[in-house]
mmCIF file of the N, C-alpha and C atoms, coordinates in Angstrom:
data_MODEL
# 
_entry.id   MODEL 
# 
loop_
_atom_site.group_PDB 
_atom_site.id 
_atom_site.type_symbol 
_atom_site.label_atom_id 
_atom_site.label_alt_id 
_atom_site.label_comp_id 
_atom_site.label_asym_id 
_atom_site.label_entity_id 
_atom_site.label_seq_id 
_atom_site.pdbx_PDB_ins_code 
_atom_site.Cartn_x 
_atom_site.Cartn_y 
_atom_site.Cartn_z 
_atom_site.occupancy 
_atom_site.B_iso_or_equiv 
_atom_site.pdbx_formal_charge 
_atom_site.auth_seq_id 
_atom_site.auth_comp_id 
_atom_site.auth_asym_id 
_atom_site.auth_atom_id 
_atom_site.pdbx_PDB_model_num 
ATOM 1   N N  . UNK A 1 1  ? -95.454  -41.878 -14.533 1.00 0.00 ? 1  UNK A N  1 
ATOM 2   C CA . UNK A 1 1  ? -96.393  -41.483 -15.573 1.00 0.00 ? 1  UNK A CA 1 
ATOM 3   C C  . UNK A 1 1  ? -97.243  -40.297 -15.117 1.00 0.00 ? 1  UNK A C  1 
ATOM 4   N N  . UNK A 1 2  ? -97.760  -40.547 -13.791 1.00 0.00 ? 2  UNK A N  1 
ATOM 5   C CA . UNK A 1 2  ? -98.697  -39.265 -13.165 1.00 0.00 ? 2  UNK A CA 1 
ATOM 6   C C  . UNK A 1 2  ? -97.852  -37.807 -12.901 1.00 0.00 ? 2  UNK A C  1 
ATOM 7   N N  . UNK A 1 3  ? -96.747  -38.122 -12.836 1.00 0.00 ? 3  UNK A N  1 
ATOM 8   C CA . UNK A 1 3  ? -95.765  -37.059 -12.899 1.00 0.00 ? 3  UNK A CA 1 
ATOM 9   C C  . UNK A 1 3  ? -95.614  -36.182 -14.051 1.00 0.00 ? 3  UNK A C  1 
ATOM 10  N N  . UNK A 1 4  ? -95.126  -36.816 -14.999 1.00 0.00 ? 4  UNK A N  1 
ATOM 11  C CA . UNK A 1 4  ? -95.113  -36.578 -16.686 1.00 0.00 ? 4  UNK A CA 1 
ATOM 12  C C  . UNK A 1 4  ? -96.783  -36.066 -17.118 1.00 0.00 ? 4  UNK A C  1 
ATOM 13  N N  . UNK A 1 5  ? -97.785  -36.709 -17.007 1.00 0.00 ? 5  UNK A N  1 
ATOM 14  C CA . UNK A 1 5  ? -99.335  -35.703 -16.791 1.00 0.00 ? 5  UNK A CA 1 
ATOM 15  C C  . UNK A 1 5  ? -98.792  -34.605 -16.360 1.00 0.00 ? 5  UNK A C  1 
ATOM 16  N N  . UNK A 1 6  ? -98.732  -34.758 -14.558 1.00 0.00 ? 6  UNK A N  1 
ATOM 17  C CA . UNK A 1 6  ? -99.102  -33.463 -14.150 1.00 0.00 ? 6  UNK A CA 1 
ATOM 18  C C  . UNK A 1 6  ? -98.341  -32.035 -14.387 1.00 0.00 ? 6  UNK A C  1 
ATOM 19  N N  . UNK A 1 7  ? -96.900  -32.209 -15.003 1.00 0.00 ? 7  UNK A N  1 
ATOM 20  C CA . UNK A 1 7  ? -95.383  -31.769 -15.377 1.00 0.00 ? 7  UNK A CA 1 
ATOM 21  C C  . UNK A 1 7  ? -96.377  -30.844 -16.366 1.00 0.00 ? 7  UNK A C  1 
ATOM 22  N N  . UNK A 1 8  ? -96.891  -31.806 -17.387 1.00 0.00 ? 8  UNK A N  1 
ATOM 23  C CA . UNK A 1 8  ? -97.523  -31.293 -18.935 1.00 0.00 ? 8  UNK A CA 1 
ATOM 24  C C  . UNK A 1 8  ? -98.229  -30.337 -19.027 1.00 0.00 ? 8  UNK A C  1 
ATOM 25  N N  . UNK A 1 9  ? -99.519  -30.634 -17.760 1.00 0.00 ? 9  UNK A N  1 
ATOM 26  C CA . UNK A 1 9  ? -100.621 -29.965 -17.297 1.00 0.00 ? 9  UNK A CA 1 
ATOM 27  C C  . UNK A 1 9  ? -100.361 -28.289 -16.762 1.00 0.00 ? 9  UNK A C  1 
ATOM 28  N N  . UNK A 1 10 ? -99.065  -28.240 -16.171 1.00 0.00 ? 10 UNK A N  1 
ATOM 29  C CA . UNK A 1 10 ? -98.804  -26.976 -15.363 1.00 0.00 ? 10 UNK A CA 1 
ATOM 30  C C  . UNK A 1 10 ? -97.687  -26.844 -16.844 1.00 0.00 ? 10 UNK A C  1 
ATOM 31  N N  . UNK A 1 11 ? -97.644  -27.291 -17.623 1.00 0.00 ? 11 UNK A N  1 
ATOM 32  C CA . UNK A 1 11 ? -96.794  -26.638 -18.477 1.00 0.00 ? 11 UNK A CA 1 
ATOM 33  C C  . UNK A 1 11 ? -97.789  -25.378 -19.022 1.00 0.00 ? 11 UNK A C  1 
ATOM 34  N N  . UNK A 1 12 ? -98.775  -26.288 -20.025 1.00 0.00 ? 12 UNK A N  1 
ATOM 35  C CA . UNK A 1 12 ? -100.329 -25.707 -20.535 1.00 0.00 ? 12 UNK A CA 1 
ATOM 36  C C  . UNK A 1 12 ? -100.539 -24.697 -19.940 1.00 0.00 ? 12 UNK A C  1 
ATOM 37  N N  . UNK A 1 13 ? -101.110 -24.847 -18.313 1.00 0.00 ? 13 UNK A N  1 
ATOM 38  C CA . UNK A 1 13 ? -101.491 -23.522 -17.709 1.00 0.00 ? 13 UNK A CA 1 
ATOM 39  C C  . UNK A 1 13 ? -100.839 -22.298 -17.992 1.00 0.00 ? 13 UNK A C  1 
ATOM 40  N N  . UNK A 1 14 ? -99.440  -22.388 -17.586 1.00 0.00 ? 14 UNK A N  1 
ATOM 41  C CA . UNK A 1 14 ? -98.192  -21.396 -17.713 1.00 0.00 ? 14 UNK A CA 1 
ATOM 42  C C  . UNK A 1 14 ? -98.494  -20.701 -18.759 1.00 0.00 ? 14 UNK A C  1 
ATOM 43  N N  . UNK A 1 15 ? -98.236  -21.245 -20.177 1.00 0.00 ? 15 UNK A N  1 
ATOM 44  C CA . UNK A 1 15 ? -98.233  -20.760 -21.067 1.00 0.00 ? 15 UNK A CA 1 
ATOM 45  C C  . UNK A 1 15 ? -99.290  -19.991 -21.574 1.00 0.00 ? 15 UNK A C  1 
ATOM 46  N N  . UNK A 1 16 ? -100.675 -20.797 -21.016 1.00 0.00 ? 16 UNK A N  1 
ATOM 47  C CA . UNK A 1 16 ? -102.358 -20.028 -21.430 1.00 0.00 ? 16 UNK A CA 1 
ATOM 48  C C  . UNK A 1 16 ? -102.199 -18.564 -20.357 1.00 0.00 ? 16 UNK A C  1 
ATOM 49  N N  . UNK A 1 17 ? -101.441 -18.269 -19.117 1.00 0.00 ? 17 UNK A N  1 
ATOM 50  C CA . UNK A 1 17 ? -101.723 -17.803 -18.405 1.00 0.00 ? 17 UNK A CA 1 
ATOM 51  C C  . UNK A 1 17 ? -100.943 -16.853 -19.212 1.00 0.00 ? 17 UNK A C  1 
ATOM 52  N N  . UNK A 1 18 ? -99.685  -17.204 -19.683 1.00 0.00 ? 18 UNK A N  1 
ATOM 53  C CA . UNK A 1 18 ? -98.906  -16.237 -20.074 1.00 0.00 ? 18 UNK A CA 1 
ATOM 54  C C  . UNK A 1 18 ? -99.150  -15.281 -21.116 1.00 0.00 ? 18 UNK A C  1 
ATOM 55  N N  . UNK A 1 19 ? -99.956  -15.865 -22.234 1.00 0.00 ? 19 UNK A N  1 
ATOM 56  C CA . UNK A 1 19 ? -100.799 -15.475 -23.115 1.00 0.00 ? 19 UNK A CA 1 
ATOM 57  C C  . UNK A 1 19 ? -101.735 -14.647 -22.496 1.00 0.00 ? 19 UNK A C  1 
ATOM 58  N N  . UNK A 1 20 ? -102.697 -14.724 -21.799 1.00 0.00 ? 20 UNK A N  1 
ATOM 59  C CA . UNK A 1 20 ? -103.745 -14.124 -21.306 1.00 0.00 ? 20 UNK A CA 1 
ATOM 60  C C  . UNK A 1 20 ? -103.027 -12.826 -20.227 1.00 0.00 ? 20 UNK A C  1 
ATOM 61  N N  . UNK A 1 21 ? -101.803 -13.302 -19.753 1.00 0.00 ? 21 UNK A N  1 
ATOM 62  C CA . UNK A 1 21 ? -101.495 -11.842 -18.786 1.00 0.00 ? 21 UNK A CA 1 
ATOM 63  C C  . UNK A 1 21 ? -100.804 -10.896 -19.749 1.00 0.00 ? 21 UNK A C  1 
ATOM 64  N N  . UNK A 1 22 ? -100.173 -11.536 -20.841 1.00 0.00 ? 22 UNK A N  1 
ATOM 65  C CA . UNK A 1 22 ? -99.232  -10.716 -21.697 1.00 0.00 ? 22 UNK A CA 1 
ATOM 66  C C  . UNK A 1 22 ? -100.086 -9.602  -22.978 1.00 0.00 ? 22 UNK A C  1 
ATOM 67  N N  . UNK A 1 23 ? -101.167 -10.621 -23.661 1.00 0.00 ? 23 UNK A N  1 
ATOM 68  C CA . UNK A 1 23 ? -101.268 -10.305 -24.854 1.00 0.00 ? 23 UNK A CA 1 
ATOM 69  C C  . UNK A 1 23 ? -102.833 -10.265 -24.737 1.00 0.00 ? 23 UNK A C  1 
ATOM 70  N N  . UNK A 1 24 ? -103.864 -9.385  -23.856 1.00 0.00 ? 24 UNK A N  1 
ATOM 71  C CA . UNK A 1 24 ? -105.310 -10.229 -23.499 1.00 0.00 ? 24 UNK A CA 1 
ATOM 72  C C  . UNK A 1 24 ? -105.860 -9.628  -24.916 1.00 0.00 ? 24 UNK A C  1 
ATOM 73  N N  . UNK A 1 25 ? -105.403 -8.698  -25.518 1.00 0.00 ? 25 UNK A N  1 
ATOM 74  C CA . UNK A 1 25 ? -106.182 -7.579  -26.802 1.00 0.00 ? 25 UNK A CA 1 
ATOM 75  C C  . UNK A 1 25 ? -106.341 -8.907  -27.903 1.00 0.00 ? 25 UNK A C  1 
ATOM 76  N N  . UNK A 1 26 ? -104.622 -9.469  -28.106 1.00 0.00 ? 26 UNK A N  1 
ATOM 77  C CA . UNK A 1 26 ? -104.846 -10.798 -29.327 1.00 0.00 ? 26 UNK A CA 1 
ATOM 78  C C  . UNK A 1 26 ? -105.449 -11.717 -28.554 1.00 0.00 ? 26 UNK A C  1 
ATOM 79  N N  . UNK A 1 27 ? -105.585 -11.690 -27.858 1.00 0.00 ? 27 UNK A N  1 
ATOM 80  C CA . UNK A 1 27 ? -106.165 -12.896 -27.767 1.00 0.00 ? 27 UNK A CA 1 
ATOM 81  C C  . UNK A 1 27 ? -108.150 -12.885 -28.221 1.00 0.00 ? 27 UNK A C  1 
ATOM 82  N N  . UNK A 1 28 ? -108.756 -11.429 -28.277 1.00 0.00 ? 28 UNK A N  1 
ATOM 83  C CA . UNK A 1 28 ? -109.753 -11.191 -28.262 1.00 0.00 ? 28 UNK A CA 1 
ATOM 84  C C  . UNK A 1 28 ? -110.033 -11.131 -30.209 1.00 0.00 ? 28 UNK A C  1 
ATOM 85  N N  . UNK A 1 29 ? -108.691 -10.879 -30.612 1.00 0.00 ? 29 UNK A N  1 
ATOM 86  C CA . UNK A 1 29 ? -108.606 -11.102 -31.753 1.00 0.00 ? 29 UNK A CA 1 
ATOM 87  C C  . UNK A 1 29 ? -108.615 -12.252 -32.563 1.00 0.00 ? 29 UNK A C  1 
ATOM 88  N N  . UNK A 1 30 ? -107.882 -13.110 -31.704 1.00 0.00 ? 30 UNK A N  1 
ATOM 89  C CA . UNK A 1 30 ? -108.221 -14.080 -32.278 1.00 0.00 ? 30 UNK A CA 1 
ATOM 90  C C  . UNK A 1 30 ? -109.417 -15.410 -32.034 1.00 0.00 ? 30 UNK A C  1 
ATOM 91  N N  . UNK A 1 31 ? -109.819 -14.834 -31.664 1.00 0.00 ? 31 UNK A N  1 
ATOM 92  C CA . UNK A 1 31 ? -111.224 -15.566 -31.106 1.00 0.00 ? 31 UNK A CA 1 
ATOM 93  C C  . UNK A 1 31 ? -112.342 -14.911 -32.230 1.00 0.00 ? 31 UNK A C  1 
ATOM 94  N N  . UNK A 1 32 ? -111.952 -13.625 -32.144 1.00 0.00 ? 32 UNK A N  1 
ATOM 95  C CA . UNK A 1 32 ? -112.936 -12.502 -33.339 1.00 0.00 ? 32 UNK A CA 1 
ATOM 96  C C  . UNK A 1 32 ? -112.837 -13.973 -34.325 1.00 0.00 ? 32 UNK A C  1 
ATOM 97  N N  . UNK A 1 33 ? -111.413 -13.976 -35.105 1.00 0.00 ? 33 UNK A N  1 
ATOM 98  C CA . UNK A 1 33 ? -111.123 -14.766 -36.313 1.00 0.00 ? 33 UNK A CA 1 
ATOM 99  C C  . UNK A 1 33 ? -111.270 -15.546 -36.334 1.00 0.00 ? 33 UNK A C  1 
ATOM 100 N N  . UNK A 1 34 ? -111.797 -16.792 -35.316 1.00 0.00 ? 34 UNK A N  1 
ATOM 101 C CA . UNK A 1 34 ? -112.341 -17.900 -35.250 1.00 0.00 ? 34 UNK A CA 1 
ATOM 102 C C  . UNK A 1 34 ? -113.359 -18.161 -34.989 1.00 0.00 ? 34 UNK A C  1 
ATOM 103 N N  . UNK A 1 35 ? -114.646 -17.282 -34.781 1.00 0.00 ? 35 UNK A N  1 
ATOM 104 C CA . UNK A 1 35 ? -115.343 -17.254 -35.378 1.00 0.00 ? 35 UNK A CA 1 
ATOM 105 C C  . UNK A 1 35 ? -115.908 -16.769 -36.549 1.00 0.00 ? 35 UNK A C  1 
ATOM 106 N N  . UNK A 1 36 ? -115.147 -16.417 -37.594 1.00 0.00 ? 36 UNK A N  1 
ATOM 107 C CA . UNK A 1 36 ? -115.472 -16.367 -38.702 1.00 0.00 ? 36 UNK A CA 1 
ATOM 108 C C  . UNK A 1 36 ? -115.143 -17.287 -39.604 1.00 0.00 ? 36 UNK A C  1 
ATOM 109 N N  . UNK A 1 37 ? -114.532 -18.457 -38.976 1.00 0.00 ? 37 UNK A N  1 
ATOM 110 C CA . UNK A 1 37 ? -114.208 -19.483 -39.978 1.00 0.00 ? 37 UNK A CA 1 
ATOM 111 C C  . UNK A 1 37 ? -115.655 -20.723 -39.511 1.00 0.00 ? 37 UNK A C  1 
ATOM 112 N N  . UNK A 1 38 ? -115.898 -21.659 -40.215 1.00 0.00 ? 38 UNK A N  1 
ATOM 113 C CA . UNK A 1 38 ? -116.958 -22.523 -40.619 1.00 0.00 ? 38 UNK A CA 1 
ATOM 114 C C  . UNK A 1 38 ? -116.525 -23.620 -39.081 1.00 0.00 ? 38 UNK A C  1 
ATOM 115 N N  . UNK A 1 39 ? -117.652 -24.076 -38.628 1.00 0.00 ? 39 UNK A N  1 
ATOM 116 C CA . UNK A 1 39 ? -117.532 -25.775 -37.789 1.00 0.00 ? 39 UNK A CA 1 
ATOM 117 C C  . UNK A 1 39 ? -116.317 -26.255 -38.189 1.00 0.00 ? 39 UNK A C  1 
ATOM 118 N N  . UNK A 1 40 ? -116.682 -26.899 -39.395 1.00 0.00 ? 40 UNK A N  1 
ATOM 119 C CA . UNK A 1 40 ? -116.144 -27.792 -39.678 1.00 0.00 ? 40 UNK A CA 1 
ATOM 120 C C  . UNK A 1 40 ? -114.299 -27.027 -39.957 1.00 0.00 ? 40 UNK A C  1 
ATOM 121 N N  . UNK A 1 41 ? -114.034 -25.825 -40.396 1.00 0.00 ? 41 UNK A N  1 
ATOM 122 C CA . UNK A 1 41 ? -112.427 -25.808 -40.043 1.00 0.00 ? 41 UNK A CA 1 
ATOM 123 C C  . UNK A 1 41 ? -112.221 -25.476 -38.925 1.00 0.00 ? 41 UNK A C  1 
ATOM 124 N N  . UNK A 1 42 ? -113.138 -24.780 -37.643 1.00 0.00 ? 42 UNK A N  1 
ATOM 125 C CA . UNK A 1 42 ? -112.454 -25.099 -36.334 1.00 0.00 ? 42 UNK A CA 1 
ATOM 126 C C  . UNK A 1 42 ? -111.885 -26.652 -36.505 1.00 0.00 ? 42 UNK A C  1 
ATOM 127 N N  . UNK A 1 43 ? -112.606 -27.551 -36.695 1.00 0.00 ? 43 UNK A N  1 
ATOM 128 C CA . UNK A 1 43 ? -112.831 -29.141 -36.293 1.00 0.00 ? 43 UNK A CA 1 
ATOM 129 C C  . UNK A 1 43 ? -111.223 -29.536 -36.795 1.00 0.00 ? 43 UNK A C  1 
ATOM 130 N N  . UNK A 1 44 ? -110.888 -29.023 -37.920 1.00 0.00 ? 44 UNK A N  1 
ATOM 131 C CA . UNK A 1 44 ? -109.790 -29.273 -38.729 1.00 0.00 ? 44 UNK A CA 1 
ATOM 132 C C  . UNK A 1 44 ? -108.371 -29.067 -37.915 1.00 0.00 ? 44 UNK A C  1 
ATOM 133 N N  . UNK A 1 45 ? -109.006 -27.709 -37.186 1.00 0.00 ? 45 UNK A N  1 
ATOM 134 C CA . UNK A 1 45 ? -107.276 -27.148 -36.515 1.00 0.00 ? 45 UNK A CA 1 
ATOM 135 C C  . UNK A 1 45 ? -107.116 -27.671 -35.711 1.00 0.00 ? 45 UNK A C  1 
ATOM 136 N N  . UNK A 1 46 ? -108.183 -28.792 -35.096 1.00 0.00 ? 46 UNK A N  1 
ATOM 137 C CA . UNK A 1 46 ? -108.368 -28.710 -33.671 1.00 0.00 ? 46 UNK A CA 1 
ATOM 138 C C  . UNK A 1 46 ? -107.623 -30.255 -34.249 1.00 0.00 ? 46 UNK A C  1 
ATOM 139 N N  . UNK A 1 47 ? -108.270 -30.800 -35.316 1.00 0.00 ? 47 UNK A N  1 
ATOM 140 C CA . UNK A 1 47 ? -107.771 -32.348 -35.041 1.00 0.00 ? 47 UNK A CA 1 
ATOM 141 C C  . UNK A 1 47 ? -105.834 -31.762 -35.818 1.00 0.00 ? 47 UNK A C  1 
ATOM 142 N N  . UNK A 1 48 ? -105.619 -31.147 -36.496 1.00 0.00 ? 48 UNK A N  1 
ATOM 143 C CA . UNK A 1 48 ? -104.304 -30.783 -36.610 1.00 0.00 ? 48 UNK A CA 1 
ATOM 144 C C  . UNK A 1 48 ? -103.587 -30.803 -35.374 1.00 0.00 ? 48 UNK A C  1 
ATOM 145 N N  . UNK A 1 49 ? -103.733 -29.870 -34.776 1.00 0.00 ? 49 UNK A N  1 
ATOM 146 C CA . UNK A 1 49 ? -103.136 -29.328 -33.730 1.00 0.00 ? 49 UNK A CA 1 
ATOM 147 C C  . UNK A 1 49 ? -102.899 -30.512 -32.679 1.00 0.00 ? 49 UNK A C  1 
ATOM 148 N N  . UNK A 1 50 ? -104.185 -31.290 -32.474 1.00 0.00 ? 50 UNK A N  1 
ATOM 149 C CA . UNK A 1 50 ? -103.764 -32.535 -31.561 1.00 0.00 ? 50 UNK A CA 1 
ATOM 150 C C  . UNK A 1 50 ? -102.935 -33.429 -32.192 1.00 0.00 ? 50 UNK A C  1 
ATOM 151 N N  . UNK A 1 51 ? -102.841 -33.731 -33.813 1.00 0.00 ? 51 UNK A N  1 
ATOM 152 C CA . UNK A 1 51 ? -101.714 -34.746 -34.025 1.00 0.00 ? 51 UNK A CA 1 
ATOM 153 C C  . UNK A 1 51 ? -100.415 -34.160 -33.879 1.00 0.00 ? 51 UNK A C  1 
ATOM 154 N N  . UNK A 1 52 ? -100.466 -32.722 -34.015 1.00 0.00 ? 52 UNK A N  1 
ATOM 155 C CA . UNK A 1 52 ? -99.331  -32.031 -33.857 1.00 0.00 ? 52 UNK A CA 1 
ATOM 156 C C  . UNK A 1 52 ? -98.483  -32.345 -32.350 1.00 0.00 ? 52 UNK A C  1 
ATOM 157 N N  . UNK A 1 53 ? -99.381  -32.637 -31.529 1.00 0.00 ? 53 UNK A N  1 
ATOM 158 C CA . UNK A 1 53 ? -99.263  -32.742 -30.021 1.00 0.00 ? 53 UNK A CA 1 
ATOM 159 C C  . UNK A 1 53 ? -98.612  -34.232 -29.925 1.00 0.00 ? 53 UNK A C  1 
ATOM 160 N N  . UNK A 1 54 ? -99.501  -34.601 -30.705 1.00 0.00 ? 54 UNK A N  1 
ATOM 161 C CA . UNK A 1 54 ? -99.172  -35.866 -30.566 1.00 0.00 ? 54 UNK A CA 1 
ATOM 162 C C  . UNK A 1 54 ? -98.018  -36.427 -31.249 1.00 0.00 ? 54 UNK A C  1 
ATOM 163 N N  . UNK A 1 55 ? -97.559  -35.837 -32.195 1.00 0.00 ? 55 UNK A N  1 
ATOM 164 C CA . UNK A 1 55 ? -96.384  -35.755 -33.185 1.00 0.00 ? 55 UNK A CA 1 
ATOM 165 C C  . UNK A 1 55 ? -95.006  -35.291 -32.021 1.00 0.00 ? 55 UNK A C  1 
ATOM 166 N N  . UNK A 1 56 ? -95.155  -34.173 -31.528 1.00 0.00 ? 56 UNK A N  1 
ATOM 167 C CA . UNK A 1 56 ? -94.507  -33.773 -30.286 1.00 0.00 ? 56 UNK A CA 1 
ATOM 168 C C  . UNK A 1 56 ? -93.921  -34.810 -29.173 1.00 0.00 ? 56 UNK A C  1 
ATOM 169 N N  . UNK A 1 57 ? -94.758  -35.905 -28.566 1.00 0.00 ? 57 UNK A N  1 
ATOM 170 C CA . UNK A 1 57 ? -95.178  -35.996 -27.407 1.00 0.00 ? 57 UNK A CA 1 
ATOM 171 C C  . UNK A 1 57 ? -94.150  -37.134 -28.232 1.00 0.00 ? 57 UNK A C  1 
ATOM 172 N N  . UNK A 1 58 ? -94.275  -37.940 -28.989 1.00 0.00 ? 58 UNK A N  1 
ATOM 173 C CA . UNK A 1 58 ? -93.597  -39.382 -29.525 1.00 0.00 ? 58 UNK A CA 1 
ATOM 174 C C  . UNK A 1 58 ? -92.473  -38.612 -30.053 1.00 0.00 ? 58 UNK A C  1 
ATOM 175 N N  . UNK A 1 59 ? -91.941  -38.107 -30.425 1.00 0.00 ? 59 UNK A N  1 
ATOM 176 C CA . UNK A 1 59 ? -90.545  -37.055 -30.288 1.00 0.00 ? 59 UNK A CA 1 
ATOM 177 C C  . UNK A 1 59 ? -89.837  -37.347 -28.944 1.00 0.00 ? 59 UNK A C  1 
ATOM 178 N N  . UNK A 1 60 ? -90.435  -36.229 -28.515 1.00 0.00 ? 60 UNK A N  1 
ATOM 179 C CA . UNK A 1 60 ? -89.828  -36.445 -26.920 1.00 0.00 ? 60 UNK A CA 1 
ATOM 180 C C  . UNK A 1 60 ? -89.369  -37.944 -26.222 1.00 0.00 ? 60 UNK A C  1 
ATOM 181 N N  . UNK A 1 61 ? -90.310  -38.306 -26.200 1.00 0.00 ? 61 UNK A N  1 
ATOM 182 C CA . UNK A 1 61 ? -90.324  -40.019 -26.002 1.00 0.00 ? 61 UNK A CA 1 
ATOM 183 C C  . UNK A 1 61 ? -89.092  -40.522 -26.246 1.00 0.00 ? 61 UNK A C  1 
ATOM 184 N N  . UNK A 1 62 ? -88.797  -40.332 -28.087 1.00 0.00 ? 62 UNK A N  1 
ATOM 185 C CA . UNK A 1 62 ? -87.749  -40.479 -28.047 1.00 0.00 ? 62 UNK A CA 1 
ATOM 186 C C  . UNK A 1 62 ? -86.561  -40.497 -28.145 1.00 0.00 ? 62 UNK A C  1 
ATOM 187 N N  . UNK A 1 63 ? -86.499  -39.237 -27.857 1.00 0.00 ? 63 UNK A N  1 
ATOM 188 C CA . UNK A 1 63 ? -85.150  -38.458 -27.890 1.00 0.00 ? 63 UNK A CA 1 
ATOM 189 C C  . UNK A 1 63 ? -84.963  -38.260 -26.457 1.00 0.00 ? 63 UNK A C  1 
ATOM 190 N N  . UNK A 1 64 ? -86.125  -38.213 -25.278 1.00 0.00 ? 64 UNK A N  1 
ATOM 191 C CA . UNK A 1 64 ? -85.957  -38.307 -23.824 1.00 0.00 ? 64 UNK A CA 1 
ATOM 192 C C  . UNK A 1 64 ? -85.358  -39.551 -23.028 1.00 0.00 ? 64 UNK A C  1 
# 
């Protein structure tokens, strides 16, 4: 199980890193654009995005 964490964890990094070494201009962009949206729809993408994860993660499960 601590494996599968830590596997996940250095997945995340990779990809944030990859973003940030590849693309740092969008990324300043899109931060611009998120703050122009309200609390409450950050709150929205954020709980999206985690069922999305979580939608993901029970996939894998079981098809792994």
């Amino acid at each position: 199980m601590i494996e599968t964490i830590l596997l996940a964890l250095g997945l995340v990094l990779i990809l944030e890193g990859l973003v940030y070494a590849l693309a740092p201009s969008l990324i300043e962009e899109l931060l611009k654009a998120l703050q122009s949206l309200s609390i409450a729809q950050r709150r929205q993408i954020g709980i999206l995005v985690l069922a999305l994860g979580v939608v993901v993660i029970v996939m894998a499960r079981q098809f792994g």
